[in-house]
C-alpha positions as CSV (number, residue, x, y, z in Angstrom):
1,X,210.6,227.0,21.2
2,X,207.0,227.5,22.8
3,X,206.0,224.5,25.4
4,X,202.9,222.8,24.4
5,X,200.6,221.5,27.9
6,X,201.0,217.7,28.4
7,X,196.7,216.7,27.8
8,X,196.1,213.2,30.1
9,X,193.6,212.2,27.7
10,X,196.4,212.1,24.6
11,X,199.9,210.6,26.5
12,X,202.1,208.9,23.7
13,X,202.4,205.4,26.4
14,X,198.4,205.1,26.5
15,X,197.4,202.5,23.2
16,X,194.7,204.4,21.0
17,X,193.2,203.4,18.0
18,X,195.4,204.1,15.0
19,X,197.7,201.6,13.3
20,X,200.2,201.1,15.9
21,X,197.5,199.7,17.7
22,X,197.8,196.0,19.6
23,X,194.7,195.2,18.2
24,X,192.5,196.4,21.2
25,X,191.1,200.0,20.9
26,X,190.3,201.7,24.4
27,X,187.5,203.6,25.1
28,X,187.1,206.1,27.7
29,X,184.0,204.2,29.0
30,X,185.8,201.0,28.8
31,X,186.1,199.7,32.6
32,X,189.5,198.8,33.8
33,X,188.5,195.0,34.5
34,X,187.1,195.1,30.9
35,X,190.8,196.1,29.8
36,X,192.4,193.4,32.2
37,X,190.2,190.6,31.3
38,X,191.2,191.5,27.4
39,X,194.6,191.8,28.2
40,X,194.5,188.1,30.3
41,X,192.3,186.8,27.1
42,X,195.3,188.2,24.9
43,X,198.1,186.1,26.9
44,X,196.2,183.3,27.2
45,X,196.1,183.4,23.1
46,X,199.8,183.7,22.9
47,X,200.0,180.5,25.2
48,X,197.7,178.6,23.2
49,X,199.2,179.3,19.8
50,X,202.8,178.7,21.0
51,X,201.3,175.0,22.2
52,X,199.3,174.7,19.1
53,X,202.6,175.5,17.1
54,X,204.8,173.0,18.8
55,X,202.5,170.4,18.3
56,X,202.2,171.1,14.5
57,X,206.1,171.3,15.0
58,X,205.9,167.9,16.6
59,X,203.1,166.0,14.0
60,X,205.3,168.1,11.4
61,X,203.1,170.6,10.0
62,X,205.3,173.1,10.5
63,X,209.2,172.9,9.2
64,X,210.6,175.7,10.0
65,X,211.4,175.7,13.9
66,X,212.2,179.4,14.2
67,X,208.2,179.9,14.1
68,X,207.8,177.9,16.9
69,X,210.9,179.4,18.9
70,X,209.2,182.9,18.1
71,X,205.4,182.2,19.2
72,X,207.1,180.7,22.3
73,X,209.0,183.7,23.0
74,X,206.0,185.9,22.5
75,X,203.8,183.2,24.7
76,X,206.8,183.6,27.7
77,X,207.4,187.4,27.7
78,X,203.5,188.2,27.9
79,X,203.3,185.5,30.8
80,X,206.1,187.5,32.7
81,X,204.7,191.0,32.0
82,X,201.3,189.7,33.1
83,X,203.0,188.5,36.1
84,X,204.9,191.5,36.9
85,X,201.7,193.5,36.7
86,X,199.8,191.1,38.9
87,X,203.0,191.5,41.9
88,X,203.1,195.5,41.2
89,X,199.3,195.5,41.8
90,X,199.4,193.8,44.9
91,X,202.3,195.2,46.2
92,X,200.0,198.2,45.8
93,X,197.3,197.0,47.6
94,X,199.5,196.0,50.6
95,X,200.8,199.2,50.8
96,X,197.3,201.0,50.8
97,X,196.4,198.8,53.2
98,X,199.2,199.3,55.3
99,X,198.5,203.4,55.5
100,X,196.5,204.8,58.7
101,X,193.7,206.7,58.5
């Protein structure tokens, strides 16, 4: 079985355009604090619908609590992997800054 040479610009982890797409398409001009401002806009959306669907929960708009329980969820693991980003990227930085030149 030949072995085909990994291209950087095609790995199956980076998001492209096509339908298993999150909903944000990346461009190869597309600045990386362009791509983590969108991806902070995107969580911030999660929290907001998760509040806006326990108050329609709460003035009952919505019956069935599963929805609710589900945009929470979504809401709470986005928040965490934001987090974990934000400590691997400054544990980063520390250790950059911690090398001698």
């Amino acid at each position: 079985m030949p072995i085909q040479a990994v291209n950087p610009t095609k790995l199956p982890m980076m998001p492209s355009g096509g339908a298993g797409a999150t909903g944000a398409s990346t461009t190869p001009d597309k600045s990386f604090g362009k791509m983590l401002m969108d991806a902070l806009e995107d969580v911030n959306d999660l929290q907001q619908k998760a509040s806006q669907a326990s108050t329609d929960l709460a003035t009952g708009k919505i019956e069935d609590i599963s929805q609710v329980v589900i945009a929470a969820e979504k809401a709470a693991v986005a928040l965490q992997l934001t987090i974990q980003v934000r400590n691997k990227m400054l544990e980063s930085y520390q250790e950059m800054m911690r090398m001698q030149v």
